[in-house]
C-alpha positions as CSV (number, residue, x, y, z in Angstrom):
1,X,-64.1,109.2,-123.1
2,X,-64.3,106.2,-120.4
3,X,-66.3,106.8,-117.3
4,X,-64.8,105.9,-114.0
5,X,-66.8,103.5,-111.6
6,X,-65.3,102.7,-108.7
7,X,-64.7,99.4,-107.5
8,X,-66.9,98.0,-105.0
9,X,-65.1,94.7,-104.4
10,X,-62.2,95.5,-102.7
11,X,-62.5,97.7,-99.4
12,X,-60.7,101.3,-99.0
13,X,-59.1,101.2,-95.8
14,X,-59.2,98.5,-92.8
15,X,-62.3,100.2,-90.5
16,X,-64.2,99.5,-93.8
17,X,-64.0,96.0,-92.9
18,X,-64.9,96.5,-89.2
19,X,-67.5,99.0,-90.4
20,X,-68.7,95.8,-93.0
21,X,-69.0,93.4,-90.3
22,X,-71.0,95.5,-87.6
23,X,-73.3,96.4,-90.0
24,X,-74.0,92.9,-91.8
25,X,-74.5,92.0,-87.2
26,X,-77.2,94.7,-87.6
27,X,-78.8,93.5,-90.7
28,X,-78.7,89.6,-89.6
29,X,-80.2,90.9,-85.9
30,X,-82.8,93.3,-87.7
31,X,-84.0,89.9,-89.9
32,X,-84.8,88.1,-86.8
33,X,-86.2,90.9,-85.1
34,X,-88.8,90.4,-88.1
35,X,-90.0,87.2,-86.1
36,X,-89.0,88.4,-82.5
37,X,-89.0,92.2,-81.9
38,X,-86.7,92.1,-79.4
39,X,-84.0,91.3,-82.0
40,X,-85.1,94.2,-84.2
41,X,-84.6,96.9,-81.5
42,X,-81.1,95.4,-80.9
43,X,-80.1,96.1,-84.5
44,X,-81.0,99.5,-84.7
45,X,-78.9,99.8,-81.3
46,X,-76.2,98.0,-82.9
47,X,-76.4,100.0,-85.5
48,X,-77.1,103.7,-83.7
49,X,-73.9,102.7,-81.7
50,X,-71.3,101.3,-84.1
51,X,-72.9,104.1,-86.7
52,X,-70.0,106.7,-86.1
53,X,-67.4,104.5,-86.7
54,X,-68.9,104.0,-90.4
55,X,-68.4,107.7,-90.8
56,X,-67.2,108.1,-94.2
57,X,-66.7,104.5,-95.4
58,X,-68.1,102.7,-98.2
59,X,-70.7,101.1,-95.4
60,X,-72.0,104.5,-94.0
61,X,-75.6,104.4,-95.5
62,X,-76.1,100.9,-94.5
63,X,-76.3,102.3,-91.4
64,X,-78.5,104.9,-92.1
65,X,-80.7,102.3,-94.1
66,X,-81.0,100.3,-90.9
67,X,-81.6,103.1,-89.0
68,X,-84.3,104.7,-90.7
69,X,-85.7,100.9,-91.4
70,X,-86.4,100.8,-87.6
71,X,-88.3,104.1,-87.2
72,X,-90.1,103.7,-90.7
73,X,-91.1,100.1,-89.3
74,X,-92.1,101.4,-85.7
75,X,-94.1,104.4,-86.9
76,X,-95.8,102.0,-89.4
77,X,-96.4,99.3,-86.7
78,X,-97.9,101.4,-84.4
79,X,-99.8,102.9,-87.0
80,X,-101.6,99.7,-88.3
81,X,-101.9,98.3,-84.7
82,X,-104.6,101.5,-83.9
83,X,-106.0,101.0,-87.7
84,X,-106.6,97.3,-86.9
85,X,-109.9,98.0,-85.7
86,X,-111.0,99.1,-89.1
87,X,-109.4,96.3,-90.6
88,X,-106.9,98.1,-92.8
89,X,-104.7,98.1,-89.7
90,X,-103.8,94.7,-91.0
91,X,-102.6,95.7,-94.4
92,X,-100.2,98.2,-93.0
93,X,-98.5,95.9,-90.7
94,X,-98.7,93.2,-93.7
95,X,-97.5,96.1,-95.7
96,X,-95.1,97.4,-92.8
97,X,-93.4,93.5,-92.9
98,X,-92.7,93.1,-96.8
99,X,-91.4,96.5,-96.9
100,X,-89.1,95.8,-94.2
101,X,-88.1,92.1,-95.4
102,X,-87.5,94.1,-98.6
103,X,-84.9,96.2,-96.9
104,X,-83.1,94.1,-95.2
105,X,-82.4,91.5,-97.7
106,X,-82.1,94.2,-100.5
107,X,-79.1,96.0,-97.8
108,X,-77.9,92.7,-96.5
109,X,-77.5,91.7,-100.5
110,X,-75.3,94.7,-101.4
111,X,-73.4,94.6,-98.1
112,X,-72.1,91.4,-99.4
113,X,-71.0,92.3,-102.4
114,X,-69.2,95.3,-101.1
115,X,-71.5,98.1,-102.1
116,X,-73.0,101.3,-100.6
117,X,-76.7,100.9,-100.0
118,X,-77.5,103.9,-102.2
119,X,-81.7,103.9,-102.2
């Protein structure tokens, strides 16, 4: 008995190529946001904004990915900025950027190879 696998490198239907693009914009504006925080809050707009238009595509958990990247990131920010005065503030936020680098590359990678997210 053969197992089916769908295949990844062809997309279904045309909005999963508009759904592709405006999520790999939210991924590359998320990255720089890892150097400039203004970018980062304009990714998970992008992202909260075009996110409906994913609905049901092959790219719809990207979005979520980026999404809950964001608010993950923020909480843990803002968590290590009161813990820096007891020093291990600075390993969360150390922590907080390698796990969102991680992300973001890891989501950015699949995107481009025309897969789902999938954690």
């Amino acid at each position: 008995m053969t197992k089916f696998e769908p295949n990844f490198n062809v997309p279904r239907f045309p909005d999963d190529e508009e759904s592709k693009k405006h999520a790999t914009i939210a991924y590359i504006f998320m990255l720089l946001g890892l150097f400039t925080g203004v970018f980062w809050l304009v990714g998970a707009i992008w992202a909260m904004v075009k996110r409906e238009d994913a609905r049901d595509t092959l790219y719809e958990d990207h979005y979520r990915n980026i999404i809950s990247t964001f608010w993950w990131g923020i909480v843990m920010t803002l968590l290590g900025v009161f813990l820096v005065f007891f020093f291990i503030g600075y390993l969360v936020l150390l922590f907080t950027w390698i796990w969102s680098i991680y992300r973001i590359i890891a989501g950015t990678a699949r995107i481009l190879s025309n897969q789902p997210y999938m954690r």
